[in-house]
C-alpha positions in Angstrom: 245.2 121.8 187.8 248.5 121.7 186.4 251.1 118.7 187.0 252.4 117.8 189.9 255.1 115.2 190.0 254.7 112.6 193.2 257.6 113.8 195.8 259.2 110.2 195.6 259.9 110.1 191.6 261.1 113.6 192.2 263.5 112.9 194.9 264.5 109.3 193.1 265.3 110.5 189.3 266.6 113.6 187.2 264.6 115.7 185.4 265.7 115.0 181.3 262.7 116.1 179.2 259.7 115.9 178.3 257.8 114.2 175.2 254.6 115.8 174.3 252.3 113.5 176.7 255.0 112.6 179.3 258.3 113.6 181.2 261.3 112.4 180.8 263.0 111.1 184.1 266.6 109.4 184.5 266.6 107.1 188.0 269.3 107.7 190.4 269.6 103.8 190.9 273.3 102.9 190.0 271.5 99.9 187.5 270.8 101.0 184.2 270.0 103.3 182.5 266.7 103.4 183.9 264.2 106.2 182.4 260.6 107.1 183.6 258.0 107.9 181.7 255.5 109.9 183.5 252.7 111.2 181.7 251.8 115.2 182.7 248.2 114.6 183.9 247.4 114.3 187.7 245.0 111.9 188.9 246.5 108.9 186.8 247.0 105.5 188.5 246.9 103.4 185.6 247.9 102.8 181.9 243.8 102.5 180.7 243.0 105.6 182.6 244.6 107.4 180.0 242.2 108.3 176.6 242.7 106.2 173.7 244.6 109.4 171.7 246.8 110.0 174.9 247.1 106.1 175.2 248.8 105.9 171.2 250.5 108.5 172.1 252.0 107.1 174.8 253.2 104.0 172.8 254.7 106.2 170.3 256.8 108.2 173.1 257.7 104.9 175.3 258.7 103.1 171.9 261.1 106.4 170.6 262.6 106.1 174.0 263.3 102.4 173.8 264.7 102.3 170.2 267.1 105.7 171.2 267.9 103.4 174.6 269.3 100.5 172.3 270.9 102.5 169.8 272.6 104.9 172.4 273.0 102.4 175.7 272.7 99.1 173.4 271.2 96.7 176.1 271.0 93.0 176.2 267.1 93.4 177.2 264.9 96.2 177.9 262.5 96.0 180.6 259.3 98.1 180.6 256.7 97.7 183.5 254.5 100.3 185.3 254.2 98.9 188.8 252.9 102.0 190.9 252.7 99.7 194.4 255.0 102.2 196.2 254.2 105.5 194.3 250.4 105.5 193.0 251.0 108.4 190.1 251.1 106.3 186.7 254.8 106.3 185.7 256.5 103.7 183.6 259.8 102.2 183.6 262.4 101.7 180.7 265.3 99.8 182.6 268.7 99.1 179.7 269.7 95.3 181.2 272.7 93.6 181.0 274.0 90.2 181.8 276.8 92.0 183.4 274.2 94.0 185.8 274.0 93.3 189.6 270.2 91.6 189.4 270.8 89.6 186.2 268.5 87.7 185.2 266.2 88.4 187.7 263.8 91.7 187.7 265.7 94.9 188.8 262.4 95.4 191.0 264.0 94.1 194.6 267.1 93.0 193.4 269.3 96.1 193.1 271.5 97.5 195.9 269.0 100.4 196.5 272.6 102.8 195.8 272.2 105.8 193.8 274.8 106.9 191.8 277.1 109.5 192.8 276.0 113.0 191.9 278.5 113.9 190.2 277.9 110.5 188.0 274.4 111.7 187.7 275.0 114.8 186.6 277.2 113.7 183.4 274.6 111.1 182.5 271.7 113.6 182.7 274.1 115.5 180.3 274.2 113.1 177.8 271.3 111.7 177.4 269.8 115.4 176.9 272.8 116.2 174.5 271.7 113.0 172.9 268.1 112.7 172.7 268.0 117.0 171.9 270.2 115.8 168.9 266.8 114.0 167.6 264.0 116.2 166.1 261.7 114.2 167.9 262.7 115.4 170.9 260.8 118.3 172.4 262.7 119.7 175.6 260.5 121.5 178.3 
Protein backbone atom coordinates (compact mmCIF):
# COMPACT_ATOMS: atom_id res chain seq x y z
CA UNK A 1 0.00 0.00 0.00
CA UNK A 2 1.88 3.00 -0.74
CA UNK A 3 1.74 6.38 1.44
CA UNK A 4 -0.98 8.27 1.94
CA UNK A 5 -0.65 11.49 3.70
CA UNK A 6 -3.76 12.24 6.29
CA UNK A 7 -5.94 15.05 4.33
CA UNK A 8 -5.54 17.50 7.38
CA UNK A 9 -1.38 17.67 7.31
CA UNK A 10 -1.96 17.96 3.65
CA UNK A 11 -4.21 20.87 3.64
CA UNK A 12 -2.25 22.46 6.82
CA UNK A 13 1.63 22.38 5.58
CA UNK A 14 3.77 22.56 2.27
CA UNK A 15 5.27 19.78 0.83
CA UNK A 16 9.45 20.44 1.27
CA UNK A 17 11.09 16.95 1.00
CA UNK A 18 11.58 14.07 2.02
CA UNK A 19 14.37 12.27 4.21
CA UNK A 20 14.81 8.65 3.51
CA UNK A 21 12.14 7.40 6.36
CA UNK A 22 10.04 10.59 6.45
CA UNK A 23 8.53 13.70 4.56
CA UNK A 24 9.41 16.92 4.93
CA UNK A 25 6.39 19.32 5.70
CA UNK A 26 6.50 23.23 6.33
CA UNK A 27 3.12 24.34 8.48
CA UNK A 28 1.15 27.10 7.18
CA UNK A 29 0.79 28.46 10.87
CA UNK A 30 2.22 32.08 10.77
CA UNK A 31 4.48 30.84 14.21
CA UNK A 32 7.59 29.44 13.32
CA UNK A 33 9.18 27.82 11.36
CA UNK A 34 7.29 24.82 12.13
CA UNK A 35 8.38 21.48 10.17
CA UNK A 36 6.62 17.99 10.14
CA UNK A 37 8.10 15.05 10.15
CA UNK A 38 6.01 12.36 8.89
CA UNK A 39 7.34 9.12 8.39
CA UNK A 40 6.12 7.37 4.76
CA UNK A 41 4.44 4.28 6.27
CA UNK A 42 0.61 4.07 6.65
CA UNK A 43 -0.88 2.57 9.61
CA UNK A 44 1.46 4.50 12.17
CA UNK A 45 -0.12 6.17 15.28
CA UNK A 46 2.83 6.23 17.37
CA UNK A 47 6.65 6.79 17.75
CA UNK A 48 7.26 2.76 19.15
CA UNK A 49 5.22 1.48 16.36
CA UNK A 50 7.92 2.14 14.20
CA UNK A 51 11.00 -0.87 14.06
CA UNK A 52 13.93 -0.25 15.96
CA UNK A 53 16.12 0.44 12.43
CA UNK A 54 13.29 2.87 11.22
CA UNK A 55 13.06 4.15 14.85
CA UNK A 56 17.26 5.27 14.68
CA UNK A 57 16.54 6.35 11.74
CA UNK A 58 14.13 8.60 12.62
CA UNK A 59 16.39 10.28 15.33
CA UNK A 60 18.97 10.70 12.86
CA UNK A 61 16.46 12.64 10.33
CA UNK A 62 14.54 14.65 13.19
CA UNK A 63 18.04 15.65 14.77
CA UNK A 64 19.59 16.81 11.00
CA UNK A 65 16.42 18.81 10.78
CA UNK A 66 16.80 20.47 14.13
CA UNK A 67 20.57 21.26 13.98
CA UNK A 68 19.89 22.80 10.06
CA UNK A 69 16.69 24.71 11.93
CA UNK A 70 19.15 26.41 14.43
CA UNK A 71 21.88 27.10 12.15
CA UNK A 72 19.43 28.45 9.29
CA UNK A 73 16.30 29.92 11.59
CA UNK A 74 18.65 30.23 14.82
CA UNK A 75 15.74 29.83 17.53
CA UNK A 76 15.70 30.60 21.17
CA UNK A 77 14.18 26.91 21.82
CA UNK A 78 13.13 24.16 19.62
CA UNK A 79 10.15 22.36 20.46
CA UNK A 80 9.65 18.71 19.27
CA UNK A 81 6.42 16.78 20.29
CA UNK A 82 4.29 14.20 18.35
CA UNK A 83 0.78 14.78 19.76
CA UNK A 84 -1.55 13.08 17.00
CA UNK A 85 -4.97 13.90 19.21
CA UNK A 86 -6.49 15.75 16.13
CA UNK A 87 -4.79 13.82 13.29
CA UNK A 88 -4.03 10.01 14.25
CA UNK A 89 -1.16 9.44 11.33
CA UNK A 90 2.24 9.62 13.42
CA UNK A 91 3.74 13.01 12.50
CA UNK A 92 6.13 14.98 14.52
CA UNK A 93 6.66 18.57 15.15
CA UNK A 94 9.87 20.76 14.99
CA UNK A 95 8.47 24.27 16.01
CA UNK A 96 11.85 27.32 15.84
CA UNK A 97 10.56 29.45 19.15
CA UNK A 98 11.19 32.71 20.01
CA UNK A 99 10.68 35.02 22.96
CA UNK A 100 9.40 37.40 20.46
CA UNK A 101 6.67 34.75 19.16
CA UNK A 102 2.86 35.32 19.86
CA UNK A 103 2.57 32.09 22.49
CA UNK A 104 5.90 32.72 24.27
CA UNK A 105 6.56 30.94 26.77
CA UNK A 106 3.76 28.90 26.64
CA UNK A 107 3.34 25.77 24.15
CA UNK A 108 2.44 26.86 20.46
CA UNK A 109 -0.19 23.85 20.90
CA UNK A 110 -3.53 26.25 21.58
CA UNK A 111 -1.85 29.33 21.88
CA UNK A 112 -1.33 30.53 18.35
CA UNK A 113 -3.83 32.64 16.31
CA UNK A 114 -4.83 29.62 14.14
CA UNK A 115 -3.66 32.31 10.96
CA UNK A 116 -1.83 30.84 8.14
CA UNK A 117 0.52 32.78 6.43
CA UNK A 118 -0.19 34.35 3.32
CA UNK A 119 0.47 32.33 0.21
CA UNK A 120 2.52 34.19 -1.19
CA UNK A 121 4.69 34.21 2.24
CA UNK A 122 4.39 30.55 1.98
CA UNK A 123 5.55 30.14 -1.12
CA UNK A 124 9.00 32.10 -0.55
CA UNK A 125 9.62 30.17 2.61
CA UNK A 126 8.97 26.75 1.01
CA UNK A 127 11.66 28.14 -1.47
CA UNK A 128 14.18 28.58 0.89
CA UNK A 129 14.20 26.10 3.06
CA UNK A 130 14.35 23.60 -0.18
CA UNK A 131 17.18 25.96 -1.63
CA UNK A 132 18.71 25.48 1.70
CA UNK A 133 18.42 22.14 2.98
CA UNK A 134 19.09 20.76 -1.07
CA UNK A 135 22.41 22.82 -0.46
CA UNK A 136 23.19 19.80 2.22
CA UNK A 137 24.30 16.38 0.83
CA UNK A 138 22.20 14.99 3.36
CA UNK A 139 19.39 16.03 1.81
CA UNK A 140 17.56 13.63 -0.50
CA UNK A 141 14.55 15.50 -2.37
CA UNK A 142 11.63 13.35 -3.58
Amino acid sequence: MPFELHPTLKADTNWIGDFPLCRILLSKETIGPWFILVPKMDGLRELHQLSDENQVQFMKESSWLSRNMEAFAHPDKLNIAALGNMVPQLHIHHVARYQTDLAWPAPVWGNTTGNQSEPSLQETLVKQWQSHLSEIKEFKPA
